[in-house]
ZATOR-134550 format. One record per residue (C-alpha): y, x, z; residue in one letter. Coordinates in steps of 0.05 Angstrom, whole numbers, padded with zeros to 5 digits, always signed. Example, Ala and Ser with C-alpha at 12.3 -4.5 7.8 and 13.67 -1.06 7.14 Angstrom:
! ZATOR-134550
-00090+00246+00156A -00021+00273+00143S 
***
This chain:
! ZATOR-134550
-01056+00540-00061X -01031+00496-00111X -00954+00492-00142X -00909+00468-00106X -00909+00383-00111X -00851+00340-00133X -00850+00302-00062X -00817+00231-00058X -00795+00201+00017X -00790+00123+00030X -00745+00115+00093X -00719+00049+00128X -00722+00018+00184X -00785-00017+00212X -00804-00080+00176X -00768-00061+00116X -00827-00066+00080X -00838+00019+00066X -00911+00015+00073X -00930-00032+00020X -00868-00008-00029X -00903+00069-00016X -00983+00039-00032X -00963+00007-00090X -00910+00051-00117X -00970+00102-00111X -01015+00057-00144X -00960+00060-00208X -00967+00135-00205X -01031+00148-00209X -01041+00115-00275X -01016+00186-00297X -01015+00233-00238X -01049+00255-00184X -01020+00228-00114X -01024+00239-00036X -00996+00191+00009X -00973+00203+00075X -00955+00154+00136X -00907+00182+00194X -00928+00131+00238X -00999+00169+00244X -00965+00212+00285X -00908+00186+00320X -00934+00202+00392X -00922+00138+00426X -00867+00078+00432X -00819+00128+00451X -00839+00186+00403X -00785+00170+00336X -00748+00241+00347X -00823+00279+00367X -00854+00242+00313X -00810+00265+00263X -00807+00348+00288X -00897+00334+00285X -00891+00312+00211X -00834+00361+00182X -00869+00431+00213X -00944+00405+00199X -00951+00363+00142X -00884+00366+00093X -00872+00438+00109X -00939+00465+00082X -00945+00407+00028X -00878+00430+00001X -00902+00501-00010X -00964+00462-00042X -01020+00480+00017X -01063+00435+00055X -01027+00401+00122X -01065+00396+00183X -01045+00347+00233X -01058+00312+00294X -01051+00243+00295X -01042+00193+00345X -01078+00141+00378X -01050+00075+00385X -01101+00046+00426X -01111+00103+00478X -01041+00122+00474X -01058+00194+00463X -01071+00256+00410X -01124+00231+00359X -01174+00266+00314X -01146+00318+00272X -01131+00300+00198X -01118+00329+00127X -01075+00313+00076X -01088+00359+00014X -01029+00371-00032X -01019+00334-00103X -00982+00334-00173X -00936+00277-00124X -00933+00270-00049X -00904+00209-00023X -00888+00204+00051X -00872+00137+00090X -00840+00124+00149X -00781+00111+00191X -00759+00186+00191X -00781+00211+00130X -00719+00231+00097X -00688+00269+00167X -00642+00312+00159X -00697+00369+00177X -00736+00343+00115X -00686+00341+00058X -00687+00406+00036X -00757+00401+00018X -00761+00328-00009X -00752+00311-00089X -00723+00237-00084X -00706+00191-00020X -00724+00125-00025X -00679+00083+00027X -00712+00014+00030X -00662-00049+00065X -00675-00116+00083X -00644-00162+00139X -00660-00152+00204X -00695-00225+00213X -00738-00210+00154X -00752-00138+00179X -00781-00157+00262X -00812-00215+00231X -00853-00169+00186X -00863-00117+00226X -00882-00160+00287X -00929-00203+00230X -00964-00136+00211X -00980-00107+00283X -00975-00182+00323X -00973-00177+00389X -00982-00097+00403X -00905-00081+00370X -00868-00144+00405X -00853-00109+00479X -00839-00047+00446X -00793-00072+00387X -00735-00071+00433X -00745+00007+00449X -00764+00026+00377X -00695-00003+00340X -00649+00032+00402X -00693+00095+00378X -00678+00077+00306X -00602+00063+00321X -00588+00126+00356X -00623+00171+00303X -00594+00140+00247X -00521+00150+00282X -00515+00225+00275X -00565+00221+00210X -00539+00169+00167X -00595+00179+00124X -00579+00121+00076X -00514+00156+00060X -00559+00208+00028X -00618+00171-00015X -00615+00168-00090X -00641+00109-00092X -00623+00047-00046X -00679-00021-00046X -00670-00084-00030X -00739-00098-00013X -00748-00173-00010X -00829-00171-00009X -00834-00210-00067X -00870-00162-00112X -00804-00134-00152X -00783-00074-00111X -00852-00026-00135X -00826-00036-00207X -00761-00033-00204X -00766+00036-00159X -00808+00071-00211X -00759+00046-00265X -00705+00083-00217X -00744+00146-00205X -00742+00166-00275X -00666+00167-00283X -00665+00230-00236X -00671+00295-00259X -00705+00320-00215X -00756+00277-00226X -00748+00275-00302X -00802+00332-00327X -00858+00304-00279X -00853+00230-00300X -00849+00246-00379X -00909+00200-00385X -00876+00142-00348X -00806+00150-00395X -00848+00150-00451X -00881+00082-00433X -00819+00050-00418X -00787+00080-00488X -00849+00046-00522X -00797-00019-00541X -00812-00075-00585X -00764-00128-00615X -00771-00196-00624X -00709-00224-00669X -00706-00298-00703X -00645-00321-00741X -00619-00393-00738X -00579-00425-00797X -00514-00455-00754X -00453-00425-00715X -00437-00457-00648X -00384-00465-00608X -00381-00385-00571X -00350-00404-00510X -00390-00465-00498X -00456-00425-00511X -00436-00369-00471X -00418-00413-00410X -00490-00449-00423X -00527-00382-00422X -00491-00343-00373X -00439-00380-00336X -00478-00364-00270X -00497-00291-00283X -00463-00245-00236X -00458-00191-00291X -00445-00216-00364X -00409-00191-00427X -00377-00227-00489X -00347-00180-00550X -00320-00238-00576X -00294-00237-00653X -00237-00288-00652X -00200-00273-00703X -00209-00315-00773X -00178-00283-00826X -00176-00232-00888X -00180-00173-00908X -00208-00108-00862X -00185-00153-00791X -00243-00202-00822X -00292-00149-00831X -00286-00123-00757X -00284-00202-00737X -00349-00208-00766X -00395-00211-00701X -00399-00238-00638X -00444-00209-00574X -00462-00255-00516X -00503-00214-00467X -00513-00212-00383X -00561-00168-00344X -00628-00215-00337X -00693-00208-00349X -00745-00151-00343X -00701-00104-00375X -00628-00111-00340X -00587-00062-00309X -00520-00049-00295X -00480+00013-00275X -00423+00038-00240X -00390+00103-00244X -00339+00134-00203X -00312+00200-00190X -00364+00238-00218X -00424+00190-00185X -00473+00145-00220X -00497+00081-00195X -00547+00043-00238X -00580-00019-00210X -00648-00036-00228X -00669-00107-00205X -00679-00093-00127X -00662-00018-00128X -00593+00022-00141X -00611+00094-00166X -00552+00148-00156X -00538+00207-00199X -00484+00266-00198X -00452+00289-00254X -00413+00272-00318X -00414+00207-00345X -00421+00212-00418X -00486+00268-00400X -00516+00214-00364X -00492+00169-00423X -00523+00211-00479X -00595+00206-00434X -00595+00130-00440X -00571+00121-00499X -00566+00173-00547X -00621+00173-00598X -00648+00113-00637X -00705+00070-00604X -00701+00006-00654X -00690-00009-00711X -00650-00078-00744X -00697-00126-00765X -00700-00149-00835X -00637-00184-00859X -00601-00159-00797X -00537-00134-00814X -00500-00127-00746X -00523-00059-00717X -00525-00083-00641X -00600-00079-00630X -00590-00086-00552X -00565-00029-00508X -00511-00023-00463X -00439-00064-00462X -00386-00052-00424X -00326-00011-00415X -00299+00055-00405X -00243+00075-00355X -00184+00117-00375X -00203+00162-00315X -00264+00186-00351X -00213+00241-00391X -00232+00284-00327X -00288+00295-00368X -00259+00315-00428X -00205+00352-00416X -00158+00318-00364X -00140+00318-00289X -00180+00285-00240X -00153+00220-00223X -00185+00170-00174X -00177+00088-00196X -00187+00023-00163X -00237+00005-00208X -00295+00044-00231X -00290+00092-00284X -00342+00062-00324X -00385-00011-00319X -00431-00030-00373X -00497-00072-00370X -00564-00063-00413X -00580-00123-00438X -00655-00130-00459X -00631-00199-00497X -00572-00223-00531X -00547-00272-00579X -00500-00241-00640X -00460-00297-00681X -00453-00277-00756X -00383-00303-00769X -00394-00288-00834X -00461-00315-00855X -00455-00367-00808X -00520-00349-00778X -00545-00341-00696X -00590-00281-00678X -00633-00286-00624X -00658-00216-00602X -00702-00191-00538X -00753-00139-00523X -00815-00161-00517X -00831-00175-00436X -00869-00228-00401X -00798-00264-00398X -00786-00257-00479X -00814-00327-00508X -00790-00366-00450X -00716-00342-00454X -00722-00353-00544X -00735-00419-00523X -00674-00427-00474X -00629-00397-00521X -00654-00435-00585X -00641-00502-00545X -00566-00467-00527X -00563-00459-00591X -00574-00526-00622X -00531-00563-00562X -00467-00516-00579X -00478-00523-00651X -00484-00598-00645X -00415-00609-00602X -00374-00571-00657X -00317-00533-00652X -00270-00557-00598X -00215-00505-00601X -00162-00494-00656X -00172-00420-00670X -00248-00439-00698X -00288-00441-00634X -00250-00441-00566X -00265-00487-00520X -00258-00509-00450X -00334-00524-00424X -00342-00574-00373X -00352-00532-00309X -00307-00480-00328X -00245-00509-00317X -00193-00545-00360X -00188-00538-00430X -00125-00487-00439X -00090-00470-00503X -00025-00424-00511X +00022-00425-00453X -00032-00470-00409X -00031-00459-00336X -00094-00423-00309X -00075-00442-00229X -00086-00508-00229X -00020-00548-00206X +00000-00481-00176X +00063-00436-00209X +00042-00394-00257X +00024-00319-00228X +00090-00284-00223X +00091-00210-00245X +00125-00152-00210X +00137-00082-00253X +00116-00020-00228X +00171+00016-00260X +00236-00028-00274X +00276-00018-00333X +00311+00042-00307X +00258+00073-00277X +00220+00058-00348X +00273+00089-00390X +00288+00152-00337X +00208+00174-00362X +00231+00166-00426X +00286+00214-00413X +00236+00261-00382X +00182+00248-00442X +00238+00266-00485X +00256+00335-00448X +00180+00360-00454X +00183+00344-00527X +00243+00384-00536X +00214+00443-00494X +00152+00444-00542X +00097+00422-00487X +00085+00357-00532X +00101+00323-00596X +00090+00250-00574X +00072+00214-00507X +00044+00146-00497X +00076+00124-00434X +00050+00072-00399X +00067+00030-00343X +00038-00035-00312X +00052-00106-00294X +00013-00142-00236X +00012-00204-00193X -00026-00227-00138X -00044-00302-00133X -00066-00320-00067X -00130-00368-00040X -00125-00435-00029X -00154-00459+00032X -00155-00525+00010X -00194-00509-00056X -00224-00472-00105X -00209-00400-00123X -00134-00393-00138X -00143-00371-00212X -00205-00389-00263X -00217-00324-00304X -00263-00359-00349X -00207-00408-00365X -00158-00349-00365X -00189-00307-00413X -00190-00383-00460X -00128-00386-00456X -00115-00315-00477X -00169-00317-00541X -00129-00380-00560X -00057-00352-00555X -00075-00281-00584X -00141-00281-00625X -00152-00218-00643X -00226-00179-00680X -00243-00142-00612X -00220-00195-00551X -00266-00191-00494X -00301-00224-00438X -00335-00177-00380X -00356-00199-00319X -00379-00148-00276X -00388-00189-00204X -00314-00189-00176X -00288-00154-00233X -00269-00188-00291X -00236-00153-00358X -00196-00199-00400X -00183-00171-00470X -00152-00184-00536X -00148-00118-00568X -00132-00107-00647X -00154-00037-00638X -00219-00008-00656X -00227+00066-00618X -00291+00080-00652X -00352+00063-00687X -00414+00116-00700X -00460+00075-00744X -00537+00085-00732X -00534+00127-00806X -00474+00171-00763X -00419+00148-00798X -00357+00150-00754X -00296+00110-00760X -00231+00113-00716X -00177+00062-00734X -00111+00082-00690X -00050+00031-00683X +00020+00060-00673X +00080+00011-00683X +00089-00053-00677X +00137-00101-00689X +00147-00181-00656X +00129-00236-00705X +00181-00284-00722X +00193-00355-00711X +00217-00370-00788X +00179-00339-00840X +00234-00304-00872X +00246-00269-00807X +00177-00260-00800X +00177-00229-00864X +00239-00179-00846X +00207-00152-00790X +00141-00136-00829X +00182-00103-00874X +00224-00067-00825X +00157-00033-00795X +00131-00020-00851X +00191+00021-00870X +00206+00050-00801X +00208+00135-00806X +00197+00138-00735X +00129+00093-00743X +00103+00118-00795X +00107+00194-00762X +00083+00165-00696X +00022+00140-00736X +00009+00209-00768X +00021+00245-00719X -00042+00203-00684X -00082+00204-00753X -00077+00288-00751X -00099+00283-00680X -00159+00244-00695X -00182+00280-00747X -00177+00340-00706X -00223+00305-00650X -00274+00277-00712X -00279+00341-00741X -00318+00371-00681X -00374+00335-00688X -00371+00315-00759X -00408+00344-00831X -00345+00402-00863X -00309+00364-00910X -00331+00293-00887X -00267+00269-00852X -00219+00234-00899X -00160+00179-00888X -00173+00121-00928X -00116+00089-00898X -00047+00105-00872X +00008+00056-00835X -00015-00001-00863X +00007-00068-00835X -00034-00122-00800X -00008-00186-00774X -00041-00219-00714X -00013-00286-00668X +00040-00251-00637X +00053-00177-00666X +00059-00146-00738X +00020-00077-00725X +00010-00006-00765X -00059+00019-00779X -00091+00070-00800X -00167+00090-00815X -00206+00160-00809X -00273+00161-00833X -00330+00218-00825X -00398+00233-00817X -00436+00258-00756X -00466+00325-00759X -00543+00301-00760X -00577+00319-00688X -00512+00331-00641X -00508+00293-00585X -00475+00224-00598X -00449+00206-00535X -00409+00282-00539X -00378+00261-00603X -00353+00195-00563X -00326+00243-00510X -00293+00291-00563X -00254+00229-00577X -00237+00197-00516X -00192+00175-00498X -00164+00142-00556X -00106+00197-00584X -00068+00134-00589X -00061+00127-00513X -00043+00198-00504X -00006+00232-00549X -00008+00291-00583X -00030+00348-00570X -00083+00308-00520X -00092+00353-00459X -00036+00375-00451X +00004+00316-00455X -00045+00287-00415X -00022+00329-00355X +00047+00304-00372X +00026+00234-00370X -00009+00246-00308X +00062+00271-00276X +00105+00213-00301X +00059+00161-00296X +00041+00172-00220X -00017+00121-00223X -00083+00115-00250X -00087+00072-00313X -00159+00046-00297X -00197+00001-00347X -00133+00001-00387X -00130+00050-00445X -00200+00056-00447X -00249+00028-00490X -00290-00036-00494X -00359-00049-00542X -00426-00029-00543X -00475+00028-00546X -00542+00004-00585X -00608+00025-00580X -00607+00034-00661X -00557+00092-00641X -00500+00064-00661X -00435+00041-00623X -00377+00003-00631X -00314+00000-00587X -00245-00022-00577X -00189+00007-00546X -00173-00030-00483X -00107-00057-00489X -00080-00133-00490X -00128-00121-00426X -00118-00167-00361X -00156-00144-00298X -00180-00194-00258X -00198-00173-00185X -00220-00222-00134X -00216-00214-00071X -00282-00252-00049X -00239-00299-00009X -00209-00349-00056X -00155-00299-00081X -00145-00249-00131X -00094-00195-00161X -00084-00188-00240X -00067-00123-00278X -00027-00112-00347X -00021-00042-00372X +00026-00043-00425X +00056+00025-00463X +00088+00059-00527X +00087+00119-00563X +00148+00167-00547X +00184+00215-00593X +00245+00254-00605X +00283+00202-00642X +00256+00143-00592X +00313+00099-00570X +00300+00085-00493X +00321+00009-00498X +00277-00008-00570X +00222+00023-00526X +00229-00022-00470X +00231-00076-00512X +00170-00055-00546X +00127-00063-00480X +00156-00133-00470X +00134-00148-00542X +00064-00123-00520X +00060-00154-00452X +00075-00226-00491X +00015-00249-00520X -00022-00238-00453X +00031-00261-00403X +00049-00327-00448X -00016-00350-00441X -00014-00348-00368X +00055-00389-00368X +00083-00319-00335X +00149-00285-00361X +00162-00209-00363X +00180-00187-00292X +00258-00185-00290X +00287-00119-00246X 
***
């Protein structure tokens, strides 16, 4: 007897290609492993035999393979329609079994990994049917009613960790074994396969010229399902300038991409053909992908985005870190790995072209260098240093531009009216007063729904939304995702974080802010007025004291200082107050905990943070979603870099033409807050965004 095997099942229906996917996905294997590979159709006894043929291979071949013995079995003969010659199939480091059947419900307790492989039903009978000709035809009929009735009281798709889209064009092997080794299970047996595919090397080249962002973005990834700009558009002095310094253009392609979903505690990262899912926390399964450094910056390099992952976080991730569990429309979390990636120095007025080095590498250099050139060549087009409106995008827009075509602008409904608003203000105000909390961020939300057009395009152009929203509110961390029908529109001031690859962290909370004025001199008052508000200036230390709290977990003893407090910044359509913690990671802790020991930003809570949390939760009544989150990047130099996610439109289409828009808009509650400057305060907030769209502020 040898130990026990890790044993891997590819299921599907017939014709979905399982047979080739299992021989070659073996052939990957056995570069580093021993490997037995098993067909259920050996011993299916007959046309009619799907249920027998299953009970034949679960009792006498994955039942004594699982325990690591030999399995004898009869198999079956096609030609004399009757018991064949009896066979052997010895055990192995990995067993992989094939066949319709080989994930049954009877079998999971003893298999490692399900494979579910998909494809249409046309490809599927003309497969199968091109495989066995003319002996399957009469029967193929009698077989799918056999595979349709099993798989109705044993969905067994519902249970496979990892779902392929097998299209017979060579992809699916590779992109499977890529999947296999994000699951633990799996993870101590395949330690020679992770170490391969951590083996990365980077090509970088640097080109003297700055183009147009938006047009090269649109050039590179205008058709790419899954794309991500961290787009620096702010031009100005002082510490804004330093965190405008780069610029990140990045989507999914290429040997390398992925993208992930999480919800509720679930995992879904696609790999090319195949979707892998995982249980468990987030920012664990965060930490395995991302937290250690892999690469290095090349020489002269000073952004430290050396590819990785780019996305967001959801609010709704606090269930990991301390809050309630709340369920959202949108997923919790959606980033991409980008394997290349173009990084604008704003600064040094310099492109970076950066990949991992695949069979794809010098083709896509030479795709991007030509982007490159073109954008650089057609100048700047907007008037905040590179906007633009790109031919195929839609119109040019600048502030207050319609985004609907000759349509009315979208028109927003509150979720709370003024009343309502100002009654949780009350209620804010009566847990402060009983001690539960010093200060809560209370939040509500503005949204609109613009419908199809049946005579035209989609309703509402995102890309020429979020355009529109760069040019009216430029701001050091605005934002482009596009994550299929999900599109995040964001012109945040507000850093959340940064761990730089040497660990040092930075958080840089915003509390207070004030409307710019139309005359300089009033302009001027109400800097000064913010500057000098009490009630500001504690809601902004009360956040510094919380941060340094949630730095100071993670951080060196006597590391975390403030080398800022309440200053002012002044952006398009808001004077705010910052401040700045700085500290420096303990040296081997877990990086992606010490984002989690943060999150979410103490600025979007309150303070202290779990507990007023759970009050939030209460008044709130609604999940908050991609809003009060945070937006950047997690490199595979180990550091990160992210935003917190507020200025933030949600875009989510409907897939028919249509598509409903989401503001979250909030402010920090205290003792002293007056319930109507507080109101006001979200309608200051909700400006800069709404403007652009040609909306107003819902009215009650």
């Amino acid at each position: 007897m040898t130990p026990a095997p890790v044993i891997i099942a590819v299921d599907g229906r017939s014709g979905a290609g399982k047979t080739t996917l299992a021989i070659e996905l073996a052939a990957r294997l056995r570069e580093h492993h021993k490997v037995s590979l098993f067909h259920l159709e050996d011993v299916y006894p007959g046309w009619n035999g799907l249920a027998a043929g299953i009970e034949r291979y679960v009792t006498t071949v994955l039942a004594p393979l699982s325990r690591g013995d030999a399995a004898d079995w009869v198999s079956w003969d096609w030609d004399k329609h009757y018991d064949g010659p009896a066979r052997t199939t010895l055990p192995a480091e990995i067993v992989i079994v094939e066949g319709v059947g080989a994930a049954a419900a009877s079998a999971r307790p003893m298999l490692d990994a399900v494979i579910w492989s998909e494809s249409s039903d046309d490809d599927r009978r003309t497969r199968a049917l091109a495989r066995d000709g003319s002996t399957y035809e009469p029967f193929w009929d009698l077989w799918a009613a056999q595979e349709d009735e099993w798989l109705a009281t044993d969905p067994v798709p519902d249970h496979a960790q990892i779902r392929v889209l097998n299209r017979a064009d060579g992809t699916a092997p590779d992109d499977v074994l890529q999947a296999l080794l994000h699951l633990p299970a799996l993870a101590a047996m395949l330690l020679p396969e992770l170490s391969a595919r951590l083996g990365l090397q980077l090509h970088a080249e640097r080109l003297d010229c700055l183009p147009d962002a938006a047009r090269l973005f649109h050039t590179l990834y205008g058709r790419s399902p899954h794309a991500v700009w961290l787009d620096s558009s702010l031009r100005t002095e002082g510490l804004p300038a330093e965190r405008s310094r780069f610029s990140i253009l990045a989507d999914d392609g290429g040997r390398f991409g992925q993208d992930v979903r999480h919800r509720s505690g679930v995992t879904r990262l696609t790999i090319g053909t195949a979707t892998v899912a995982t249980a468990g926390p987030f920012f664990r399964w965060l930490d395995g992908v991302w937290g250690r450094r892999a690469l290095r910056p090349p020489e002269g390099y000073a952004c430290e985005f050396t590819l990785g992952w780019l996305g967001y976080l959801g609010y709704e991730l606090k269930r990991e870190t301390g809050g309630s569990d709340v369920s959202s429309e949108t997923p919790d979390a959606a980033m991409i790995f980008a394997g290349r990636a173009v990084v604008l120095d704003h600064r040094e007025g310099s492109v970076w072209l950066l990949a991992l080095e695949a069979p794809d590498a010098a083709e896509w250099l030479a795709l991007a260098r030509s982007a490159v050139a073109a954008a650089a060549a057609a100048g700047p087009t907007g008037d905040t240093g590179d906007t633009a409106g790109t031919a195929g995008t839609g119109p040019a827009v600048g502030g207050g531009a319609m985004v609907t075509g000759s349509k009315p602008a979208p028109a927003f409904t509150g979720r709370d009216t003024e009343t309502a608003y100002k009654v949780k203000i009350a209620d804010a105000q009566h847990e402060i007063a009983e001690g539960n909390t010093y200060e809560v961020c209370l939040t509500t939300a503005v949204s609109a729904v613009v419908p199809a057009d049946p005579a035209g395009p989609d309703a509402l152009d995102a890309w020429a939304t979020y355009l529109a929203l760069r040019r009216k509110n430029p701001a050091p961390f605005a934002s482009y995702l596009r994550f299929g029908e999900l599109t995040v529109a964001s012109t945040s001031p507000e850093r959340f974080l940064r761990i730089a690859a040497d660990g040092g962290m930075r958080a840089e909370p915003i509390k207070g802010t004030r409307p710019r004025g139309s005359e300089p001199a009033r302009d001027e008052e109400l800097r000064r007025q913010l500057e000098s508000s009490p009630k500001d200036r504690a809601e902004n230390i009360m956040i510094v004291d919380l941060l340094r709290n949630d730095l100071s977990h993670f951080a060196v003893a006597g590391s975390v200082t403030v080398s800022r407090l309440c200053a002012i910044e002044s952006y398009a359509t808001v004077h705010q107050m910052v401040s700045t913690i700085d500290a420096k990671l303990k040296p081997g802790l877990p990086r992606a905990e010490a984002v989690a020991a943060c999150f979410p930003a103490g600025s979007m809570t309150g303070a202290p943070k779990i507990s007023t949390m759970a009050i939030l939760d209460r008044l709130e009544e609604a999940p908050r979603g991609v809003y009060s989150g945070a937006i950047g990047y997690f490199s595979l130099s180990g550091a990160m870099d992210t935003a917190v996610a507020i200025r933030t439109l949600v875009i989510s289409a409907d897939g028919a033409g249509g598509a409903e828009l989401s503001l979250g808009v909030g402010g920090a509650i205290t003792a002293d807050s007056s319930p109507q400057e507080e109101y006001d305060e979200i309608r200051t907030k909700a400006y800069g965004v709404l403007s652009a769209l040609g909306s107003e502020f819902p009215p009650d």
